[in-house]
The first five atom37 places (N, CA, C, CB, O) and aatype in JSON, in Angstrom:
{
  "aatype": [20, 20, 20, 20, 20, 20, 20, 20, 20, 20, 20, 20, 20, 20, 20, 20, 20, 20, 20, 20, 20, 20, 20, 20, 20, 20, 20, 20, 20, 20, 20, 20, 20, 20, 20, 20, 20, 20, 20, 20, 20, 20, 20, 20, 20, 20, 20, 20, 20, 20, 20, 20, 20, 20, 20, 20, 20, 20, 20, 20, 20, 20, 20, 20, 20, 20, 20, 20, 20, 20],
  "atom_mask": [
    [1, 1, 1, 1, 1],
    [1, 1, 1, 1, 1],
    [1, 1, 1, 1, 1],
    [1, 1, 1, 1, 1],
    [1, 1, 1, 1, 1],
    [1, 1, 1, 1, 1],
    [1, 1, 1, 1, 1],
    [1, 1, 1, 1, 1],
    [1, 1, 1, 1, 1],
    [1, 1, 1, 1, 1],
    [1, 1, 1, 1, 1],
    [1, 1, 1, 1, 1],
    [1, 1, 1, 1, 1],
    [1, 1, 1, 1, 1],
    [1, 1, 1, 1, 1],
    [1, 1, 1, 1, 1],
    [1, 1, 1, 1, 1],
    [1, 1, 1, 1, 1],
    [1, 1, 1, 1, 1],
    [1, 1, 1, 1, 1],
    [1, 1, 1, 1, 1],
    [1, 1, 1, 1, 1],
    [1, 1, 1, 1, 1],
    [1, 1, 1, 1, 1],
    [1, 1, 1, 1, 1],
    [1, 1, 1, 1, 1],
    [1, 1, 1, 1, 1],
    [1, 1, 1, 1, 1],
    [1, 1, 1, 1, 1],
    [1, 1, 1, 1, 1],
    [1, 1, 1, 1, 1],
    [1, 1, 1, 1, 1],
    [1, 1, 1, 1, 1],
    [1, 1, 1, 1, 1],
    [1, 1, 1, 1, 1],
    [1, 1, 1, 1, 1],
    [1, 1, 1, 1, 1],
    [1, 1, 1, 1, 1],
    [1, 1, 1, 1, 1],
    [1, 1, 1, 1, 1],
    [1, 1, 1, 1, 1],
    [1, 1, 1, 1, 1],
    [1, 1, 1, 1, 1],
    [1, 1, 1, 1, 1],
    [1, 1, 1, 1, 1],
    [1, 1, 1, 1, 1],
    [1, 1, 1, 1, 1],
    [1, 1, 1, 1, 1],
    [1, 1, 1, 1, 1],
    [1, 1, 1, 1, 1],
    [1, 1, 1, 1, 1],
    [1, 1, 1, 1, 1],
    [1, 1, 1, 1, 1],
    [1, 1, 1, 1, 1],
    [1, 1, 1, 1, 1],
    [1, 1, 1, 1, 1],
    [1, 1, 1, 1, 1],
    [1, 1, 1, 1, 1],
    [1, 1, 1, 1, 1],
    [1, 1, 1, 1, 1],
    [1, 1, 1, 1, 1],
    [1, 1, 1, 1, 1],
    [1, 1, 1, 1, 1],
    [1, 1, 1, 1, 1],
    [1, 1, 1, 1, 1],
    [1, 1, 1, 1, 1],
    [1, 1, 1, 1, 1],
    [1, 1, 1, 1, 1],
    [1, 1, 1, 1, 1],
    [1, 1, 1, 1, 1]
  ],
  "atom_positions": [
    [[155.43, 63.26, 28.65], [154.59, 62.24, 28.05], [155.15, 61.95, 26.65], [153.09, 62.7, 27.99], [155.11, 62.85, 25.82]],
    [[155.77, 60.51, 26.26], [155.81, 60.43, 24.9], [154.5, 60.11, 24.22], [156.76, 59.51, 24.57], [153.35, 60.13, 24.66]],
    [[154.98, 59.8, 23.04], [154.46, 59.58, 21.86], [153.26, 58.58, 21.89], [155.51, 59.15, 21.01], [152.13, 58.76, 21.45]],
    [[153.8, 57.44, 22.56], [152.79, 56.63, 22.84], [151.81, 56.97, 23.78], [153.24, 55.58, 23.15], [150.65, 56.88, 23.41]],
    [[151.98, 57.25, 24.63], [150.78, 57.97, 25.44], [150.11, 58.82, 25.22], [150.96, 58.4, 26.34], [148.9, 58.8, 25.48]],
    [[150.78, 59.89, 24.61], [149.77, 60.76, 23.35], [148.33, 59.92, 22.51], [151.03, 61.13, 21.86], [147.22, 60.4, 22.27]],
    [[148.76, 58.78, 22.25], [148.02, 58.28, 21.18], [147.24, 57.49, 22.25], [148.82, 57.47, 19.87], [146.01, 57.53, 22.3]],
    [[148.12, 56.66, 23.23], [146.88, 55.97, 24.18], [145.82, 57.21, 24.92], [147.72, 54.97, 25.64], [144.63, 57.02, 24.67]],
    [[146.06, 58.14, 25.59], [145.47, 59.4, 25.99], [144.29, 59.73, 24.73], [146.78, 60.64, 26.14], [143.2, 60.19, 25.08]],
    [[144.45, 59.58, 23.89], [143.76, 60.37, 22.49], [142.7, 59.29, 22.07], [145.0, 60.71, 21.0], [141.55, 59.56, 21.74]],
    [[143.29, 57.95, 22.15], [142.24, 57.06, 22.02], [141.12, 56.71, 22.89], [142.73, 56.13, 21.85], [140.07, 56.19, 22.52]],
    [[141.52, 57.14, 24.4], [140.73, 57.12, 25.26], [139.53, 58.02, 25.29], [141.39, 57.22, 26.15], [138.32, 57.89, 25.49]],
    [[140.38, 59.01, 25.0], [139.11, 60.56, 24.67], [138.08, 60.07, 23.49], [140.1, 62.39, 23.83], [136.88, 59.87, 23.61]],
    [[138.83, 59.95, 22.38], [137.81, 59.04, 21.03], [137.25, 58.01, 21.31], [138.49, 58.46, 19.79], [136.33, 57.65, 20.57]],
    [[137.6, 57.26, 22.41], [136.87, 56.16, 22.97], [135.24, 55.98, 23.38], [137.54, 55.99, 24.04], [134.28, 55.24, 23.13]],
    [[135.69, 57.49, 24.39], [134.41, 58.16, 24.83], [133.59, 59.01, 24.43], [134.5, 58.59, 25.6], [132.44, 59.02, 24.87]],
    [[133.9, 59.63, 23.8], [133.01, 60.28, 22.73], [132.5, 59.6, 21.74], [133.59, 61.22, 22.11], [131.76, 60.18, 20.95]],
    [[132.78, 58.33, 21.59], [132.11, 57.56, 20.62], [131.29, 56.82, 21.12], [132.8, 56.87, 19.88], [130.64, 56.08, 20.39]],
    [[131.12, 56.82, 22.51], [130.39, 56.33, 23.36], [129.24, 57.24, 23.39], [131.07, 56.13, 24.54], [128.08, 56.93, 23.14]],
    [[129.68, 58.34, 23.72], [128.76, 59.52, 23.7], [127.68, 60.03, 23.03], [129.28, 60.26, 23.56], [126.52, 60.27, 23.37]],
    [[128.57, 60.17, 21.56], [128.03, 60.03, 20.43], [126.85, 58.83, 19.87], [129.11, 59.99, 19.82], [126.03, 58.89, 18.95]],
    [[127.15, 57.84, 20.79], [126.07, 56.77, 19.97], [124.75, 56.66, 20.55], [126.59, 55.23, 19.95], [123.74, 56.22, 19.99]],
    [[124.92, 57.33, 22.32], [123.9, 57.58, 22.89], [122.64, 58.44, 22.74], [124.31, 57.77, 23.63], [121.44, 58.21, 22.89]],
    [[123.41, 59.57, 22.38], [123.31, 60.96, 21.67], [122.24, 60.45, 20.03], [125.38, 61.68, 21.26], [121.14, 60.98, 19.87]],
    [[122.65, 59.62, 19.18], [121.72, 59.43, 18.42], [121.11, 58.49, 18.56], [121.96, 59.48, 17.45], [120.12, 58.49, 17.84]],
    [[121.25, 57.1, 19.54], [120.57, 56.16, 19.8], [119.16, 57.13, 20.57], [121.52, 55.02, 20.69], [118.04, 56.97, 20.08]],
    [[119.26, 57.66, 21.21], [118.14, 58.68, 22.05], [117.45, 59.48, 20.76], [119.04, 60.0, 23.33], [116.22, 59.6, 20.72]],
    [[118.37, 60.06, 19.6], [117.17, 60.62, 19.29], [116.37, 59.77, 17.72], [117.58, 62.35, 19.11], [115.3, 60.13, 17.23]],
    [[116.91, 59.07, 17.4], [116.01, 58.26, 16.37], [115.14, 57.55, 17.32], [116.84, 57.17, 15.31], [114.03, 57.28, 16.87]],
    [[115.39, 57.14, 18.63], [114.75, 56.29, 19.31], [112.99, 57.31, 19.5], [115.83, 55.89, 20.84], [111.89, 56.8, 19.7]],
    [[113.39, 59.09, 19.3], [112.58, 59.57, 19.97], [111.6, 59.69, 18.45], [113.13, 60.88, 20.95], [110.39, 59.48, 18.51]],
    [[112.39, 60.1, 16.91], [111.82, 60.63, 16.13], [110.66, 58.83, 15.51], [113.14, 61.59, 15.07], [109.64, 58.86, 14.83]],
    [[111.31, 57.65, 16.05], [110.39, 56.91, 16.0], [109.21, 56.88, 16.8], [110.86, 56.04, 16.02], [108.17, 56.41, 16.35]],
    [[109.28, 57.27, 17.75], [107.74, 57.49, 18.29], [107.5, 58.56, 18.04], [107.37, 57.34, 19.66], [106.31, 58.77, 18.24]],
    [[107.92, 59.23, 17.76], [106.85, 60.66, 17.21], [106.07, 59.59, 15.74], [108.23, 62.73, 16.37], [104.88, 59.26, 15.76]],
    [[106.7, 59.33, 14.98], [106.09, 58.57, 13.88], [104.99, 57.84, 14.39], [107.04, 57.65, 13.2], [103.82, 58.11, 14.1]],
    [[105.35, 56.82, 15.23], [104.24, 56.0, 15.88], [103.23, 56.94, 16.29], [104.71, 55.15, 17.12], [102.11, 57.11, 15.79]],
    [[103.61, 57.37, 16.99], [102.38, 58.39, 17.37], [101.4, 59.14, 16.6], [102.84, 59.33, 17.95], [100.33, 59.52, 17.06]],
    [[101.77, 59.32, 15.5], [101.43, 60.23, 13.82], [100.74, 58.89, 13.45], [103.12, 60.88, 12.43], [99.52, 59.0, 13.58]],
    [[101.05, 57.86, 13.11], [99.89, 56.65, 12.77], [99.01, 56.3, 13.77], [100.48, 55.3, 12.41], [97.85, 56.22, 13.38]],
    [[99.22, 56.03, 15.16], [98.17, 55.37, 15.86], [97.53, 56.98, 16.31], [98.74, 54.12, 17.26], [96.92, 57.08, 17.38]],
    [[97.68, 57.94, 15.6], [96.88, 58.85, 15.87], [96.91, 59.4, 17.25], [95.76, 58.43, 15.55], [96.07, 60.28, 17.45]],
    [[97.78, 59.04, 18.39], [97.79, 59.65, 19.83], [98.94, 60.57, 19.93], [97.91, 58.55, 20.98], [99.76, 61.05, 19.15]],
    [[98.59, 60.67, 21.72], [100.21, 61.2, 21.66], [101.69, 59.98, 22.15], [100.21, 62.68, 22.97], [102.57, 59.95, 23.01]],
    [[101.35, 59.37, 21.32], [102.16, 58.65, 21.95], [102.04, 57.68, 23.16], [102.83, 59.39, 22.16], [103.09, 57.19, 23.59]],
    [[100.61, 57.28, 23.9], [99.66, 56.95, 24.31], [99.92, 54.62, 24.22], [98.4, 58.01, 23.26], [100.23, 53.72, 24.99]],
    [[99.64, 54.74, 23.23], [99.42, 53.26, 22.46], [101.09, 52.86, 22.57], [98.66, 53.37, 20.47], [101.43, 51.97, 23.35]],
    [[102.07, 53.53, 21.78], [103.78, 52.92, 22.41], [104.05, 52.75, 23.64], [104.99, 53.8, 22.18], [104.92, 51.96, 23.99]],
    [[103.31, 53.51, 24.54], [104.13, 53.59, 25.84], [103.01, 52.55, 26.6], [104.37, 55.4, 26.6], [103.33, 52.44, 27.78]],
    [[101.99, 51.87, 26.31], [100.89, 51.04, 26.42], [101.88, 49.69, 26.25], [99.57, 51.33, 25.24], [102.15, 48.84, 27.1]],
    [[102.19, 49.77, 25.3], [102.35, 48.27, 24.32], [103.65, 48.15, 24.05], [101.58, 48.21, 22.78], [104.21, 47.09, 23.78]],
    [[104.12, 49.16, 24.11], [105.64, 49.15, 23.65], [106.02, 49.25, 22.56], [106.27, 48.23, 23.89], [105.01, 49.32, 21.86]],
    [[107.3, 49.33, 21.66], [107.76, 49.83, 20.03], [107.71, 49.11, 19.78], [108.8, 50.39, 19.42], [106.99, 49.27, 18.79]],
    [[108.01, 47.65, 19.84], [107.47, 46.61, 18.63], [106.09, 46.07, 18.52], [108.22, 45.37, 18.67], [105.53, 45.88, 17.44]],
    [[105.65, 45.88, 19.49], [104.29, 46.19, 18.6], [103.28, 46.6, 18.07], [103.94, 46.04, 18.53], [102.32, 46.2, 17.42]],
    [[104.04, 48.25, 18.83], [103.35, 49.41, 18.47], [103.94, 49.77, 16.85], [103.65, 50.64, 19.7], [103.26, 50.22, 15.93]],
    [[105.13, 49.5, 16.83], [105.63, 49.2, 14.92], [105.02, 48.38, 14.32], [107.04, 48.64, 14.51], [104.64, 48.79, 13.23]],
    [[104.67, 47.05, 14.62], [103.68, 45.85, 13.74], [102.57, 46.91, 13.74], [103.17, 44.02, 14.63], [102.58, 47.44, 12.63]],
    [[101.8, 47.33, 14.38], [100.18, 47.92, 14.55], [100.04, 48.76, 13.22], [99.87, 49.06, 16.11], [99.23, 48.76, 12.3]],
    [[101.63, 49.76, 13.63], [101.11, 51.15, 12.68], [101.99, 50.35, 11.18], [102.0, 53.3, 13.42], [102.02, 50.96, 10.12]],
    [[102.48, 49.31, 11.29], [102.51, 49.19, 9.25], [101.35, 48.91, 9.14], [103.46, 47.88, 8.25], [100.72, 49.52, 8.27]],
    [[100.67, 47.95, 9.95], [99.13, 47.4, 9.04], [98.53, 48.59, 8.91], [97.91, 46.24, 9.84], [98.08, 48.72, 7.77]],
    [[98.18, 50.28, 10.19], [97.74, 50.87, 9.77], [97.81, 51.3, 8.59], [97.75, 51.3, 10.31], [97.04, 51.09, 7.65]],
    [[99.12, 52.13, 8.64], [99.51, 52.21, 6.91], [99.09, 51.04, 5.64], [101.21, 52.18, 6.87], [98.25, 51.47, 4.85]],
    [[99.38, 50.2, 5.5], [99.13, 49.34, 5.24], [97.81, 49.72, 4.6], [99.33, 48.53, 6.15], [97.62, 50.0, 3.41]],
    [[96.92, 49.67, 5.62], [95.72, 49.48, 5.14], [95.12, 50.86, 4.43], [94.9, 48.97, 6.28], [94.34, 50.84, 3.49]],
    [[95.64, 52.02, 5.05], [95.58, 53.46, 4.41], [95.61, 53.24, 3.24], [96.58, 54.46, 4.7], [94.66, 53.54, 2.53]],
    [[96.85, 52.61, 2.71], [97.42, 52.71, 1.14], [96.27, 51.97, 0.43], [99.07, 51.88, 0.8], [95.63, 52.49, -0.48]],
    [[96.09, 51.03, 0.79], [94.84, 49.76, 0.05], [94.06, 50.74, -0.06], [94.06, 48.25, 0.98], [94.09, 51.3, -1.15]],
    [[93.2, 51.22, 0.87], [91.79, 51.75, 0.91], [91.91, 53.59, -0.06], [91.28, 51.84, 3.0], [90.9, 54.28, -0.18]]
  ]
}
């Protein structure tokens, strides 16, 4: 194997692991945001999986929102 295939071989591997990798944290901010949601609308998580993350995100700023005012 030359040189160049070394580097095509190597990019392929970095290819996929960067693939990997994005899944890997796309999954878990995806998860530590509904734990949040869940911590404002007060469930377990109940109301996101109802309504879904965006407008289970609009809901809980006004909650907050309104926490802070009051």
């Amino acid at each position: 194997m030359n040189t160049l295939d070394h580097i095509v071989a190597n990019s392929k591997v970095m290819s996929l692991k960067h693939k990997i990798d994005e899944k890997y944290w796309a999954k878990y901010y995806r998860t530590k945001l509904k734990n949040v949601l869940a911590v404002a609308h007060r469930d377990g998580g109940q109301y996101t999986a109802t309504h879904g993350i965006e407008k289970s995100t609009k809901d809980a700023i006004q909650i907050i929102a309104n926490a802070i005012v009051k």
